[in-house]
N, CA, C and O atoms as CSV, one atom per row, in Angstrom:
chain,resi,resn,atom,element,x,y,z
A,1,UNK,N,N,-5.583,38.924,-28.067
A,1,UNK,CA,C,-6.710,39.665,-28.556
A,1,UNK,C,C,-7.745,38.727,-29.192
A,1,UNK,O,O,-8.917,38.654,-28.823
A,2,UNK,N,N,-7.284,38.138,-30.019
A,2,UNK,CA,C,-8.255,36.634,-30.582
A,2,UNK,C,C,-8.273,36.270,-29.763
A,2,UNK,O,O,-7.386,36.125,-28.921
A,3,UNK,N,N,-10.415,35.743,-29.789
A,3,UNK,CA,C,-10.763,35.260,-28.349
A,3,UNK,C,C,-10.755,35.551,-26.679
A,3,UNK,O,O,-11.307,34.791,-25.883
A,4,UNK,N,N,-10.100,36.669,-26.323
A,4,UNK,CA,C,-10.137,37.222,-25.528
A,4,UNK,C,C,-8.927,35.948,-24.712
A,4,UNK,O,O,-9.192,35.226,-23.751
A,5,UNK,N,N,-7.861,36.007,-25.335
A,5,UNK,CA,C,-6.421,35.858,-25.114
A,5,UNK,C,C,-5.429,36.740,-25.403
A,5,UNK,O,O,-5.396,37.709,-26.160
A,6,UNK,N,N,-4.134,35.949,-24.234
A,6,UNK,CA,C,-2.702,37.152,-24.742
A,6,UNK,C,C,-2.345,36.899,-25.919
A,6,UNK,O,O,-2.129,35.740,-26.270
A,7,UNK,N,N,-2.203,38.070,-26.848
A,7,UNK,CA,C,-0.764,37.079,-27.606
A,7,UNK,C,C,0.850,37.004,-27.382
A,7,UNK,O,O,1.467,37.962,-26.915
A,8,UNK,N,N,1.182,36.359,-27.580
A,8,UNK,CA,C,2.541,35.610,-27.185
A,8,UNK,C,C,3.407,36.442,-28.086
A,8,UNK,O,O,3.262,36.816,-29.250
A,9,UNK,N,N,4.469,36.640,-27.083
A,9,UNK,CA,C,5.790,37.856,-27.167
A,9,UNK,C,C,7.060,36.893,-27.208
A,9,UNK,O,O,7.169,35.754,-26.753
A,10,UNK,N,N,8.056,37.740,-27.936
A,10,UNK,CA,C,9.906,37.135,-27.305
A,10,UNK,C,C,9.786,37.072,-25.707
A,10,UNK,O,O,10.184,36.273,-24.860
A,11,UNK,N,N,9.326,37.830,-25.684
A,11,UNK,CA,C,9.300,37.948,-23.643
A,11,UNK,C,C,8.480,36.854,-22.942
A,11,UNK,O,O,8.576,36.426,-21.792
A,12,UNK,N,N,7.729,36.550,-23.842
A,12,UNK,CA,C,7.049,34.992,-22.585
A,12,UNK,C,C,7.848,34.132,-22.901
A,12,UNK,O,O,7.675,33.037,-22.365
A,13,UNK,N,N,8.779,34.246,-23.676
A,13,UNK,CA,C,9.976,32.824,-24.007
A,13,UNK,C,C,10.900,32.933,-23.174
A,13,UNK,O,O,11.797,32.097,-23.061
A,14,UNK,N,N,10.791,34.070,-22.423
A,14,UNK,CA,C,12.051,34.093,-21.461
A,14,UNK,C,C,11.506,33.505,-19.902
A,14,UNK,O,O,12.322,33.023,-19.117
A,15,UNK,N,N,10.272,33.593,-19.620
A,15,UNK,CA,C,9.458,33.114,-17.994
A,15,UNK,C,C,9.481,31.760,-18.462
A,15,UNK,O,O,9.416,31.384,-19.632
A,16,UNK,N,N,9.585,31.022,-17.357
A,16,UNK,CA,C,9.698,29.967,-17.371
A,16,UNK,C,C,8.170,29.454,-17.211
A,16,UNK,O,O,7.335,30.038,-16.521
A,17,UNK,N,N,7.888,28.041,-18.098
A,17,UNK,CA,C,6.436,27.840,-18.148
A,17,UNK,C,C,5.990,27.122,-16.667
A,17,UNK,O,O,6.748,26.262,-16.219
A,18,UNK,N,N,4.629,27.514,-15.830
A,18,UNK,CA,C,4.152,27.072,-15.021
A,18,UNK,C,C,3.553,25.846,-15.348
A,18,UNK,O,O,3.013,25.350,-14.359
A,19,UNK,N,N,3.434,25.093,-16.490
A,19,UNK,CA,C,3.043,23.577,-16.785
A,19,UNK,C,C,4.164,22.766,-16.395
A,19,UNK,O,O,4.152,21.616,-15.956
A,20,UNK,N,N,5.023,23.445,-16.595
A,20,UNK,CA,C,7.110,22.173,-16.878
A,20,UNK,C,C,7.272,22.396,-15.221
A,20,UNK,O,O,7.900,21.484,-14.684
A,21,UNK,N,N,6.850,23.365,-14.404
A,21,UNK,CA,C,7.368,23.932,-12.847
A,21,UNK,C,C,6.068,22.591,-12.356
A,21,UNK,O,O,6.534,21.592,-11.809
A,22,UNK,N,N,5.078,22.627,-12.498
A,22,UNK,CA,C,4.232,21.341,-12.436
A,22,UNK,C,C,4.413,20.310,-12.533
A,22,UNK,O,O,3.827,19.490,-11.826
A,23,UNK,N,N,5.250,19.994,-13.400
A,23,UNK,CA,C,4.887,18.475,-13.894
A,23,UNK,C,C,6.487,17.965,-13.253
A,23,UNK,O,O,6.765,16.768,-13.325
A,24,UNK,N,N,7.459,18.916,-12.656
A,24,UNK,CA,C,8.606,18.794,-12.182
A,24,UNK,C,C,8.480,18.165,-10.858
A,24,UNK,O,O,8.999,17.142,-10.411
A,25,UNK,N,N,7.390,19.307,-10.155
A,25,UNK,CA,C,6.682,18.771,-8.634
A,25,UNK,C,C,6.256,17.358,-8.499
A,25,UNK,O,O,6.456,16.466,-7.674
A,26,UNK,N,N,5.696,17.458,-9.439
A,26,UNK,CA,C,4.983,15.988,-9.310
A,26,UNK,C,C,5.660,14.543,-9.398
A,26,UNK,O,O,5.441,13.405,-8.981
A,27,UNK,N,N,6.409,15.082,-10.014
A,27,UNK,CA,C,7.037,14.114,-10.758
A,27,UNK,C,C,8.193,13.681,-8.902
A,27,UNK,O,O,8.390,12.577,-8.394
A,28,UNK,N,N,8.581,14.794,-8.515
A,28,UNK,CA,C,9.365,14.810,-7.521
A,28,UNK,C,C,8.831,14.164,-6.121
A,28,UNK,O,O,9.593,13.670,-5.290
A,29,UNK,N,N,7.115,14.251,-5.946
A,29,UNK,CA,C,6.626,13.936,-5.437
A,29,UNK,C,C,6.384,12.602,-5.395
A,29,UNK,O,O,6.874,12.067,-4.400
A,30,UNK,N,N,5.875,11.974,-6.035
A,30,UNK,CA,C,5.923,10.687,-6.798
A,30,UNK,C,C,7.346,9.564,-5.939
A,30,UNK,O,O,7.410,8.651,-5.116
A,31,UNK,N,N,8.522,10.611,-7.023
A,31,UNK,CA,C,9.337,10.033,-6.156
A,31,UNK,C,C,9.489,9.705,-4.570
A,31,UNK,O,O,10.060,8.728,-4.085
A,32,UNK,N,N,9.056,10.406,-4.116
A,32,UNK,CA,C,9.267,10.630,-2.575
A,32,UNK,C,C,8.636,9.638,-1.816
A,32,UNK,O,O,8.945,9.075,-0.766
A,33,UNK,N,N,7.474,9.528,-2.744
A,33,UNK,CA,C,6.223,8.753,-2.194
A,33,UNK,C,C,6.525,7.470,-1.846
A,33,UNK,O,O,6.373,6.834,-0.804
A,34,UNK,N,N,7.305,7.024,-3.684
A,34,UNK,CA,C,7.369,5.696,-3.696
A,34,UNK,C,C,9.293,5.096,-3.278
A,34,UNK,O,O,9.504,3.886,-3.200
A,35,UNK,N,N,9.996,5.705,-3.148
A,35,UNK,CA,C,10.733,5.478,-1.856
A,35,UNK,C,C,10.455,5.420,-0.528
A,35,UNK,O,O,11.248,5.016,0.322
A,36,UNK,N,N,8.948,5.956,-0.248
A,36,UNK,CA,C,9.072,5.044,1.372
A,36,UNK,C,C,8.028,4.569,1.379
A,36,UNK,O,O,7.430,4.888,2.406
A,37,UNK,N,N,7.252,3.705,0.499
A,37,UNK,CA,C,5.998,3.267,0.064
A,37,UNK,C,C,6.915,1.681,0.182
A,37,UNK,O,O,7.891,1.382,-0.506
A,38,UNK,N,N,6.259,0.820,1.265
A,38,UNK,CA,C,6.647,-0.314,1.265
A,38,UNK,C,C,5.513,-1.234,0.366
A,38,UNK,O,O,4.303,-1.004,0.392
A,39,UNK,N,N,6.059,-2.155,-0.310
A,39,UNK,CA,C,5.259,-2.967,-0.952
A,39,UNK,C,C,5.272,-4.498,0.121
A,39,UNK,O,O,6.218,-5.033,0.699
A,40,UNK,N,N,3.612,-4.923,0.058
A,40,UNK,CA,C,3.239,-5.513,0.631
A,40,UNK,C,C,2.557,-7.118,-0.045
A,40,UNK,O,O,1.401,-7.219,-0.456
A,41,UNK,N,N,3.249,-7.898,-0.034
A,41,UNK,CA,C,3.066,-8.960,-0.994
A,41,UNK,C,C,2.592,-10.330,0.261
A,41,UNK,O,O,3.449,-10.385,1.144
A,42,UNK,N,N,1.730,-11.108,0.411
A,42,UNK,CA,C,1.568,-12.321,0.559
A,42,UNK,C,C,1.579,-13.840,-0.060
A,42,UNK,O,O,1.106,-13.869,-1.196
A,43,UNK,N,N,1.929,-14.853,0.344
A,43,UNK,CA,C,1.503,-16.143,-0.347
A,43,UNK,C,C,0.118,-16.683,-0.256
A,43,UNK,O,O,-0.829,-16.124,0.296
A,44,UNK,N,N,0.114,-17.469,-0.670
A,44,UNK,CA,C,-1.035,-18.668,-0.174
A,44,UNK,C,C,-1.447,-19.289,1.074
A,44,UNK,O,O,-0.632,-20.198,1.227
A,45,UNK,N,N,-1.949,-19.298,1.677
A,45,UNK,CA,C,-1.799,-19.823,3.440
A,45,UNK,C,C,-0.953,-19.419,3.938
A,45,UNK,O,O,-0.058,-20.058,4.492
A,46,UNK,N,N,-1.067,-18.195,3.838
A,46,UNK,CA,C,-0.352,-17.010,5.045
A,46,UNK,C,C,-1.269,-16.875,6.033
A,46,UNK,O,O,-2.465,-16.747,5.771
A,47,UNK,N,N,-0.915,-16.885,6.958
A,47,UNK,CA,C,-1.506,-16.346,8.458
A,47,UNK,C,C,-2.191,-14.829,8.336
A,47,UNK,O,O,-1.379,-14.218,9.030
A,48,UNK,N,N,-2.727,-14.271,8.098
A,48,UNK,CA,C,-3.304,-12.829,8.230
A,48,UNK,C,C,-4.551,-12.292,9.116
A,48,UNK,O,O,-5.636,-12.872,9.174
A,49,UNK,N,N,-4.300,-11.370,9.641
A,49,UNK,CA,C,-5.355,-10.401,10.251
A,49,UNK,C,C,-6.226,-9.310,8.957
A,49,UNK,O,O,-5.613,-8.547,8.211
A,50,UNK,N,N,-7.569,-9.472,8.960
A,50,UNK,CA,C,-8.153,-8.475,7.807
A,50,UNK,C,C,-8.974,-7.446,8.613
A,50,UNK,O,O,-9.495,-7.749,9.686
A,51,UNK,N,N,-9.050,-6.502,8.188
A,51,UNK,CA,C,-9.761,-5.033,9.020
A,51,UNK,C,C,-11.396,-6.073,8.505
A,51,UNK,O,O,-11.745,-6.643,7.471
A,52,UNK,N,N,-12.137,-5.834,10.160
A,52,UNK,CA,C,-13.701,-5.900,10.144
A,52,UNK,C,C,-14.278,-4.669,10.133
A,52,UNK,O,O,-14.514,-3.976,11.123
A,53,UNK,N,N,-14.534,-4.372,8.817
A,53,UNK,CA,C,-15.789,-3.467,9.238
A,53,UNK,C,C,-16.842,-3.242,9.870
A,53,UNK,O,O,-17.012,-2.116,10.339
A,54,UNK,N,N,-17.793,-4.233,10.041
A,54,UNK,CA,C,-19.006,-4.548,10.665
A,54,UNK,C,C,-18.790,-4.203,12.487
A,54,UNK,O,O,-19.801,-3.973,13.151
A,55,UNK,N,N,-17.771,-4.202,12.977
A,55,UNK,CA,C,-17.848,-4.230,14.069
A,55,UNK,C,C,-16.733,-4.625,15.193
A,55,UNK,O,O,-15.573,-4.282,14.964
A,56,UNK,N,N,-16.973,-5.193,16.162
A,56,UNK,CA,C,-15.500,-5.856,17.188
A,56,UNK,C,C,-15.346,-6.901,17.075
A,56,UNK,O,O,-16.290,-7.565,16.646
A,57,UNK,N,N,-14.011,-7.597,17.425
A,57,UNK,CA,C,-13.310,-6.972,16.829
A,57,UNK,C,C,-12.614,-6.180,15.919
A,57,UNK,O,O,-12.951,-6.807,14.914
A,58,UNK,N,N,-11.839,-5.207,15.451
A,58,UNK,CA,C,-11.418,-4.540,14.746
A,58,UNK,C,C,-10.542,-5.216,13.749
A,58,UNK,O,O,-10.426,-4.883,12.569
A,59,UNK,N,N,-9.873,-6.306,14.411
A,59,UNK,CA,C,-8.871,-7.417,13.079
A,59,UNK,C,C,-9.501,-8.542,13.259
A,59,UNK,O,O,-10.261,-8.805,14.192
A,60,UNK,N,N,-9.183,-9.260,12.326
A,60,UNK,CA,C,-10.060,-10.716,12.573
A,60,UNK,C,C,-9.081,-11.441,12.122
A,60,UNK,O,O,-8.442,-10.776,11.307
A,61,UNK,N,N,-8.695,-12.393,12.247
A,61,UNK,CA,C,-7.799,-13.808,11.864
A,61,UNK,C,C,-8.193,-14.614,10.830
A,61,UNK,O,O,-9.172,-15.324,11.061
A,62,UNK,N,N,-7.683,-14.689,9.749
A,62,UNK,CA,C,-7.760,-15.406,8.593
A,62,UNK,C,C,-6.393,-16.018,8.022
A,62,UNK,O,O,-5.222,-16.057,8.401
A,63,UNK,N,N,-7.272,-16.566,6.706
A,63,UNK,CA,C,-5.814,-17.091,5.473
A,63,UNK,C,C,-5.893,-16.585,4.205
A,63,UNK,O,O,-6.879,-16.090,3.660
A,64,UNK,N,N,-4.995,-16.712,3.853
A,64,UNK,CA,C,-5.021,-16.163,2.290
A,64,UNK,C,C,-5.371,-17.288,1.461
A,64,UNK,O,O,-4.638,-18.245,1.709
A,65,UNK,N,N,-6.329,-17.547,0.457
A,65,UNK,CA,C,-6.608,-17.953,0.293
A,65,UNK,C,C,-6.797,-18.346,-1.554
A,65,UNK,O,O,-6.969,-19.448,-2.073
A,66,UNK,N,N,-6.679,-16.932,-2.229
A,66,UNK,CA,C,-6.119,-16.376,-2.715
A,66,UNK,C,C,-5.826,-14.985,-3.277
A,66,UNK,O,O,-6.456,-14.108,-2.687
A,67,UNK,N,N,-4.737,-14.391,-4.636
A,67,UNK,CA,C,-4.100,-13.735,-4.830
A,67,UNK,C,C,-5.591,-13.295,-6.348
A,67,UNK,O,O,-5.812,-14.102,-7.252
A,68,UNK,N,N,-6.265,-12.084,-6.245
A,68,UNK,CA,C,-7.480,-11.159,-6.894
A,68,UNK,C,C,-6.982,-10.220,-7.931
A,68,UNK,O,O,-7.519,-9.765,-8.941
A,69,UNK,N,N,-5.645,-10.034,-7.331
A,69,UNK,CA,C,-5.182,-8.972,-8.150
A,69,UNK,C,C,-3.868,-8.253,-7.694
A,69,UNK,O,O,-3.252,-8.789,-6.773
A,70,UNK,N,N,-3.375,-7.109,-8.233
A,70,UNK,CA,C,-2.312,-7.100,-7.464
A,70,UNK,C,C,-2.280,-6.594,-6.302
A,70,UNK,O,O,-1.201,-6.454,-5.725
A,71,UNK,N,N,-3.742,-6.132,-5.601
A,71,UNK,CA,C,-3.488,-5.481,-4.423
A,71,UNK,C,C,-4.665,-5.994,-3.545
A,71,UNK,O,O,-4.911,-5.628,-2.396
A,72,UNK,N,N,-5.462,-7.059,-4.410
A,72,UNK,CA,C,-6.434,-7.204,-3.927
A,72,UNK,C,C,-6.106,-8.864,-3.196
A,72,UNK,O,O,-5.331,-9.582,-3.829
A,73,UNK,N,N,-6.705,-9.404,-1.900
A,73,UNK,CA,C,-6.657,-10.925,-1.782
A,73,UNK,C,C,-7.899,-11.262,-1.182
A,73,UNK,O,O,-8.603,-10.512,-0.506
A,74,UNK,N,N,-8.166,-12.743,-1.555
A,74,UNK,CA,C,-9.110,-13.291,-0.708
A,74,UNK,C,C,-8.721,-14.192,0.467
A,74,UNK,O,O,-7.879,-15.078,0.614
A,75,UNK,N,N,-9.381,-13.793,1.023
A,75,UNK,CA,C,-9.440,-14.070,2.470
A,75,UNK,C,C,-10.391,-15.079,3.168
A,75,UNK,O,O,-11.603,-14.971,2.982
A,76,UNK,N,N,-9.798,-16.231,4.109
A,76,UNK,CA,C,-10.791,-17.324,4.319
A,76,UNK,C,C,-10.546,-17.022,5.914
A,76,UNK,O,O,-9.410,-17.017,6.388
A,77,UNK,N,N,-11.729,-16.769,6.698
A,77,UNK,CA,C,-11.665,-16.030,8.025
A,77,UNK,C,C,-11.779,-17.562,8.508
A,77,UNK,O,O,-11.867,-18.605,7.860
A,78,UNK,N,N,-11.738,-17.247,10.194
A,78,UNK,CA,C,-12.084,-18.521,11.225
A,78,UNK,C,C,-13.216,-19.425,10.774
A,78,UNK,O,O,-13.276,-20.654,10.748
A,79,UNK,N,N,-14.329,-18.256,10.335
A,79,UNK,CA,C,-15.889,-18.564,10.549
A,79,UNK,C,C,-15.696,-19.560,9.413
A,79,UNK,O,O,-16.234,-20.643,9.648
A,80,UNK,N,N,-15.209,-19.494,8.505
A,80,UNK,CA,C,-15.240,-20.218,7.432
A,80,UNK,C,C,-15.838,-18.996,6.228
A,80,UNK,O,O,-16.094,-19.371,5.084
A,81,UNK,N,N,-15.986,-17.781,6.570
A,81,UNK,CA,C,-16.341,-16.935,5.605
A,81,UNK,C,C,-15.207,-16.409,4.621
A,81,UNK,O,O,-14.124,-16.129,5.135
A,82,UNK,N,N,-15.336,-16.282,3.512
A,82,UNK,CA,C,-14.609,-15.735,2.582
A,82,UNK,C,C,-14.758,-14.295,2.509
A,82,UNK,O,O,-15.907,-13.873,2.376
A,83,UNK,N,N,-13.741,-13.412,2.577
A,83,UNK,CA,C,-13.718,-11.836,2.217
A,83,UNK,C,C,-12.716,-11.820,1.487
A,83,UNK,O,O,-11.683,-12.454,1.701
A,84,UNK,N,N,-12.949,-11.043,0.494
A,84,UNK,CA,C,-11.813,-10.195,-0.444
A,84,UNK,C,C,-11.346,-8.893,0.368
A,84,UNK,O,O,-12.271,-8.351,0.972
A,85,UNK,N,N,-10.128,-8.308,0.493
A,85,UNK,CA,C,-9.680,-6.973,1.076
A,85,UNK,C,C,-8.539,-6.725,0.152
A,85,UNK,O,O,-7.931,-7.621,-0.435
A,86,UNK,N,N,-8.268,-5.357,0.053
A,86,UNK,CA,C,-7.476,-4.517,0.175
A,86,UNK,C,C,-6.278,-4.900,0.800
A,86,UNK,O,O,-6.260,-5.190,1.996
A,87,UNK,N,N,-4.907,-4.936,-0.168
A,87,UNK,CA,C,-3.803,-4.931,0.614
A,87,UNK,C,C,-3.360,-4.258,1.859
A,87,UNK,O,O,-2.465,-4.602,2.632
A,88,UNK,N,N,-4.413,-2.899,1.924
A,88,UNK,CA,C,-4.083,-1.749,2.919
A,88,UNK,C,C,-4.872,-2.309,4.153
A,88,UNK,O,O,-4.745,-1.869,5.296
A,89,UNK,N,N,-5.912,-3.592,3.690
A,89,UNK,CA,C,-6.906,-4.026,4.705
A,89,UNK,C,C,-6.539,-5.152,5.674
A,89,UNK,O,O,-7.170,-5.593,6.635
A,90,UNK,N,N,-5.194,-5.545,5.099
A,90,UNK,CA,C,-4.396,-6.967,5.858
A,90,UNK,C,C,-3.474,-6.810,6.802
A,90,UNK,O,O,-3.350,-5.593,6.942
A,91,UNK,N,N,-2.647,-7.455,7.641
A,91,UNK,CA,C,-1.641,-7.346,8.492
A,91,UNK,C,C,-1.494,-9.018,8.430
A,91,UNK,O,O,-2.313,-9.935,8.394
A,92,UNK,N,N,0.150,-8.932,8.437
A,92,UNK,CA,C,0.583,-10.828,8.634
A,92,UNK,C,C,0.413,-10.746,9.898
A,92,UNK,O,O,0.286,-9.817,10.695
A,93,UNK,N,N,0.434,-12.143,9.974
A,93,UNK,CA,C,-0.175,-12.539,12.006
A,93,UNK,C,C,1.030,-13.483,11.918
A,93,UNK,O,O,1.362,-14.102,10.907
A,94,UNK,N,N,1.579,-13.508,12.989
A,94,UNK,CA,C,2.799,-14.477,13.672
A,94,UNK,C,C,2.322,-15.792,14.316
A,94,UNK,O,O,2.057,-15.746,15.517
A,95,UNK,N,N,2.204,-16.773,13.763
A,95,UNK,CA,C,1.883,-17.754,14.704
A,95,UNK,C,C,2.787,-18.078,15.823
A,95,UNK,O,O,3.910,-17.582,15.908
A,96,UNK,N,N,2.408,-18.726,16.493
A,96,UNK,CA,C,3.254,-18.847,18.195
A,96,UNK,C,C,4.397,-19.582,17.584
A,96,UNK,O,O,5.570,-19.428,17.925
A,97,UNK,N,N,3.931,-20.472,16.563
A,97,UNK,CA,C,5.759,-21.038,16.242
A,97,UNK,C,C,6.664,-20.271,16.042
A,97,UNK,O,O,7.735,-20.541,16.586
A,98,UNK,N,N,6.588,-19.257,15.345
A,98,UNK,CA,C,7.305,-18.146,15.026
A,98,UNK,C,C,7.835,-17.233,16.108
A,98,UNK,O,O,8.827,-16.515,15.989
A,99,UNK,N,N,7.184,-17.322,17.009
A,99,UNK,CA,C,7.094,-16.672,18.110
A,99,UNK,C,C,8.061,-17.143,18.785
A,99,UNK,O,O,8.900,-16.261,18.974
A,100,UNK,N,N,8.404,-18.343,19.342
A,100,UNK,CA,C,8.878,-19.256,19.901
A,100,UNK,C,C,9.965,-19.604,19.022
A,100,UNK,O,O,10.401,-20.441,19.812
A,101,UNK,N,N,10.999,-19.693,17.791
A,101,UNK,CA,C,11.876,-19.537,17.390
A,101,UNK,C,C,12.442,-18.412,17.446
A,101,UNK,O,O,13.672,-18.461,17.404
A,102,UNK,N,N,11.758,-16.943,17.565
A,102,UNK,CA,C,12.863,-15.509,17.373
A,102,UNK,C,C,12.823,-15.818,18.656
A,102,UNK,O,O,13.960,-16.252,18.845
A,103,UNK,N,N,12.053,-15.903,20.033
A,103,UNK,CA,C,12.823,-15.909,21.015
A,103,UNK,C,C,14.155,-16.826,21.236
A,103,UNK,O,O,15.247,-16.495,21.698
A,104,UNK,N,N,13.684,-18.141,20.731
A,104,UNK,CA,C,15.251,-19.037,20.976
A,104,UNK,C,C,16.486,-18.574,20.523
A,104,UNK,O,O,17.516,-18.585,21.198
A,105,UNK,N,N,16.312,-17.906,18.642
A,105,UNK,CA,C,17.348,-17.608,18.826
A,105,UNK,C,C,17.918,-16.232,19.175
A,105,UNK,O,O,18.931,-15.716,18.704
A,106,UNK,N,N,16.891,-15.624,20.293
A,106,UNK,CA,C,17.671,-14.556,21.105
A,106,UNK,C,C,18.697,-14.709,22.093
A,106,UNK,O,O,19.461,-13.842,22.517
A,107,UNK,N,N,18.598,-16.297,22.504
A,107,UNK,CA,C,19.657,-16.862,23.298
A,107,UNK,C,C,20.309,-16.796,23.069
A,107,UNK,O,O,21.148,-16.353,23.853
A,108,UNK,N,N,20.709,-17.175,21.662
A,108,UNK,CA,C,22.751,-17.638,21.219
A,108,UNK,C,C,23.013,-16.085,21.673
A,108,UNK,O,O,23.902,-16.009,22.522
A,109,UNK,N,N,22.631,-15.257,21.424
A,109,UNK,CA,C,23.230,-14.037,21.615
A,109,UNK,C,C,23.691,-13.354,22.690
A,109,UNK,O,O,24.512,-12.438,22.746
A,110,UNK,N,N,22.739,-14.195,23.992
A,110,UNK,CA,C,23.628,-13.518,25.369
A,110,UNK,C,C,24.422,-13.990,25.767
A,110,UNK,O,O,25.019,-13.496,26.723
């Protein structure tokens, strides 16, 4: 009645509050998220591909060059240009050496 509110009964102590049914979800959600939320970490002169915005190609070939923050890196492209990206903006690139060892040791195995 004050303010053009309910007032509060023994009986709203018995419904369960829609803030605690909230903050339960979320909380559950969260979880969910960050169990299949892979974390994505680089070094220093890592091999990487960074999303181009500007145009084509769509990945471009760079290095890390360095570490901005925790999600952020800079990036030293072919051109010799520097970009900062987004962890979500990178992909590691395999150099052919790498390439050329998982195949070898696919041998021992046959």
């Amino acid at each position: 009645m004050l303010f053009g509110r309910r007032l509060r009964s023994h009986l709203d102590l018995l419904m369960p509050s829609v803030a605690t049914r909230i903050q339960a979800n979320q909380q559950q959600q969260k979880a969910n998220h960050d169990s299949k939320r892979k974390l994505c970490e680089f070094d220093i002169d890592d091999a990487v591909y960074v999303k181009n915005f500007i145009g084509i190609p769509a990945w471009l070939p760079g290095v890390i060059e360095k570490c901005r923050g925790p999600l952020s890196y800079l990036v030293k492209l072919q051109s010799n240009k520097m970009v900062c990206r987004h962890v979500d903006h990178v992909k590691i690139r395999m150099s052919n050496n790498d390439v050329t060892d998982i195949s070898d040791s696919d041998d021992d195995f046959l």
